[in-house]
C-alpha beads as a LAMMPS data file, in Angstrom:
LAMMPS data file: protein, C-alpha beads

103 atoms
102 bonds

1 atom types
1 bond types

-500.0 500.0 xlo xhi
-500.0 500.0 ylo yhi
-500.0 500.0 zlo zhi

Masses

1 110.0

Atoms # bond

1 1 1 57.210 287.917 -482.863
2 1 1 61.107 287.616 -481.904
3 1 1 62.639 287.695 -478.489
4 1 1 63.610 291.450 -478.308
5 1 1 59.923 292.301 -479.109
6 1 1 58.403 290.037 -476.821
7 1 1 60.789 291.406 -473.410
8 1 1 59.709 294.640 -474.877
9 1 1 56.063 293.856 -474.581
10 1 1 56.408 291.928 -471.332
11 1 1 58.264 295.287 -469.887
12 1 1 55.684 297.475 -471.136
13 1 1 52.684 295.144 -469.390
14 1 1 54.549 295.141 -466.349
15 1 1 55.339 298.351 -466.415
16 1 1 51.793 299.438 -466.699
17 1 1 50.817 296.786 -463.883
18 1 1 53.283 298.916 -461.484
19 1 1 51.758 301.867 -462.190
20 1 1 48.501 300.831 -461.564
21 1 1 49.069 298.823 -458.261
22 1 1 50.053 302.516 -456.592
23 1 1 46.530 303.959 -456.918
24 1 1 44.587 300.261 -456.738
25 1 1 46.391 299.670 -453.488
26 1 1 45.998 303.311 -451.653
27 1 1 42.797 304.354 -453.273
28 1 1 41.631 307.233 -451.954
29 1 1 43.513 307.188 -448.704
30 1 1 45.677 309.969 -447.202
31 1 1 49.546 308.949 -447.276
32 1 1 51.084 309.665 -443.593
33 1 1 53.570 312.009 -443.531
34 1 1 56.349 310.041 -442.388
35 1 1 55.879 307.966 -445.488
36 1 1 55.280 310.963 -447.589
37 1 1 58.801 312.606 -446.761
38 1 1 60.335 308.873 -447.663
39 1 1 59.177 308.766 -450.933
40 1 1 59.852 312.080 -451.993
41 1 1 63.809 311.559 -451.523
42 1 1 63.684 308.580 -453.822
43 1 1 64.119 310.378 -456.773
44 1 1 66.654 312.911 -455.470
45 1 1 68.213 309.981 -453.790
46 1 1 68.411 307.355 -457.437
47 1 1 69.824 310.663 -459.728
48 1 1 72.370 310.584 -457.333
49 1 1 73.524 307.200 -457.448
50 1 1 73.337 306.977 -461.524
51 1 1 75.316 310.394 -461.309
52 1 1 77.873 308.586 -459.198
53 1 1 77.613 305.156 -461.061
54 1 1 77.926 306.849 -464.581
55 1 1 81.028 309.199 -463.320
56 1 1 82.888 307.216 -461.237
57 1 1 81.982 303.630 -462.534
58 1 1 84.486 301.706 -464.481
59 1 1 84.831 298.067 -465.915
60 1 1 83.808 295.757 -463.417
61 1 1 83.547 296.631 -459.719
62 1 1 86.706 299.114 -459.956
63 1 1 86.405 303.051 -459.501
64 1 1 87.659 304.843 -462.313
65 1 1 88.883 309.014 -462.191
66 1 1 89.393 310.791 -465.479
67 1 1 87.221 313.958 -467.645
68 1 1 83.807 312.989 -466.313
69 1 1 84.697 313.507 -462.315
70 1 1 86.619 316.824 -463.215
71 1 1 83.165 317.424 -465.351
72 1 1 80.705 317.099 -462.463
73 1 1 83.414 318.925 -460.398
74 1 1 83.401 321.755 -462.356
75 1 1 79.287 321.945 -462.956
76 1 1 79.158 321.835 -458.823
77 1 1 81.426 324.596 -458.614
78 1 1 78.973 326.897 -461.227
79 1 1 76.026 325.555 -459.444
80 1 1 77.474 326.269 -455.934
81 1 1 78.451 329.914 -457.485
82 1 1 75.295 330.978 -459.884
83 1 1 72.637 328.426 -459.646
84 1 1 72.563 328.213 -463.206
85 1 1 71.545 324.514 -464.102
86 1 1 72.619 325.685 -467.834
87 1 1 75.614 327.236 -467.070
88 1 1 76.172 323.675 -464.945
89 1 1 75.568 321.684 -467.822
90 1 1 77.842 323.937 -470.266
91 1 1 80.562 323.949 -468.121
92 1 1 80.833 320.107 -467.136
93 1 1 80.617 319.412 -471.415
94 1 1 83.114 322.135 -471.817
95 1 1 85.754 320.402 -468.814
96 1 1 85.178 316.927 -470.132
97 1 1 85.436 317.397 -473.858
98 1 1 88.643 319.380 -473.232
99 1 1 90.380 317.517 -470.875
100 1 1 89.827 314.444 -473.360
101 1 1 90.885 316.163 -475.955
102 1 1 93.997 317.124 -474.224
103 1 1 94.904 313.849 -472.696

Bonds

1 1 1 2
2 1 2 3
3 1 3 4
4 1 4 5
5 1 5 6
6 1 6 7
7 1 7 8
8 1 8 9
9 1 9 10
10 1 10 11
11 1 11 12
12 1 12 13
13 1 13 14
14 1 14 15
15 1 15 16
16 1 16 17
17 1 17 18
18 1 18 19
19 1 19 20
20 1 20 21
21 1 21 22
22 1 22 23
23 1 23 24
24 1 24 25
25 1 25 26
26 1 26 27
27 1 27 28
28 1 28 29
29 1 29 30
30 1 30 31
31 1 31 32
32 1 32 33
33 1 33 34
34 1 34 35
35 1 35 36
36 1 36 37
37 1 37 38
38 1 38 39
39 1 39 40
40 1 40 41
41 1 41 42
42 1 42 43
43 1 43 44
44 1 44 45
45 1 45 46
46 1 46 47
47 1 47 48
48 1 48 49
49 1 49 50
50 1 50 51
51 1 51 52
52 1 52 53
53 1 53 54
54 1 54 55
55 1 55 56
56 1 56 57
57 1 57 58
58 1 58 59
59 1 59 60
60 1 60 61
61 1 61 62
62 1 62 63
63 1 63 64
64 1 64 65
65 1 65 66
66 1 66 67
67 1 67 68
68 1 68 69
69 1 69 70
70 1 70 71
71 1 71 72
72 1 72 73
73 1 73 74
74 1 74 75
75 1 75 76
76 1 76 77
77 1 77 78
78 1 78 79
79 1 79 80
80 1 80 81
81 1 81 82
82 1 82 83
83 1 83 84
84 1 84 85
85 1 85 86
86 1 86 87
87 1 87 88
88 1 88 89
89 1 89 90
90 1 90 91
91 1 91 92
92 1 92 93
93 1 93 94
94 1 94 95
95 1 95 96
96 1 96 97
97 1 97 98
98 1 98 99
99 1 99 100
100 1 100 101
101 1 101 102
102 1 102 103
């Protein structure tokens, strides 16, 4: 077995060990509520930041603006407007792949 497939198989053990340390550790204990409200913004909380990293990152530490922030500006403007998540989607492809094709 190669390197690639052996961090692949590590990953996937450890993976499965993280999983399983949730429900080993809590059993069948009741979560307060204080903690419950905590973990349910970390997934709101980590789409954000790979929304912001993946639009706004560039090379490096540096902040880049171009197609993909006028993207996400335009999909918050539908979703502000109709609510449609596909609409959302459609338009921020539809921004991005014109304004790069235009500059």
């Amino acid at each position: 077995m190669n390197g690639g497939w052996t961090v692949v198989v590590v990953l996937a053990v450890g993976t499965a060990a993280i999983k399983a340390a949730g429900p080993a550790l809590v059993g069948g204990r009741e979560l307060s509520p204080g903690l419950l409200r905590v973990i349910s913004l970390f997934a709101p909380a980590l789409l954000a930041a790979l929304i912001v990293v993946e639009t706004f990152g560039g090379s490096g530490r540096s902040l880049v603006l171009d197609a993909r922030a006028a993207g996400l500006a335009a999909a918050a403007l539908v979703l502000l407007t109709t609510e449609s998540l596909i609409g959302a989607v459609v338009s921020a492809a539809g921004v991005t792949a014109l304004l790069r094709l235009v500059t």
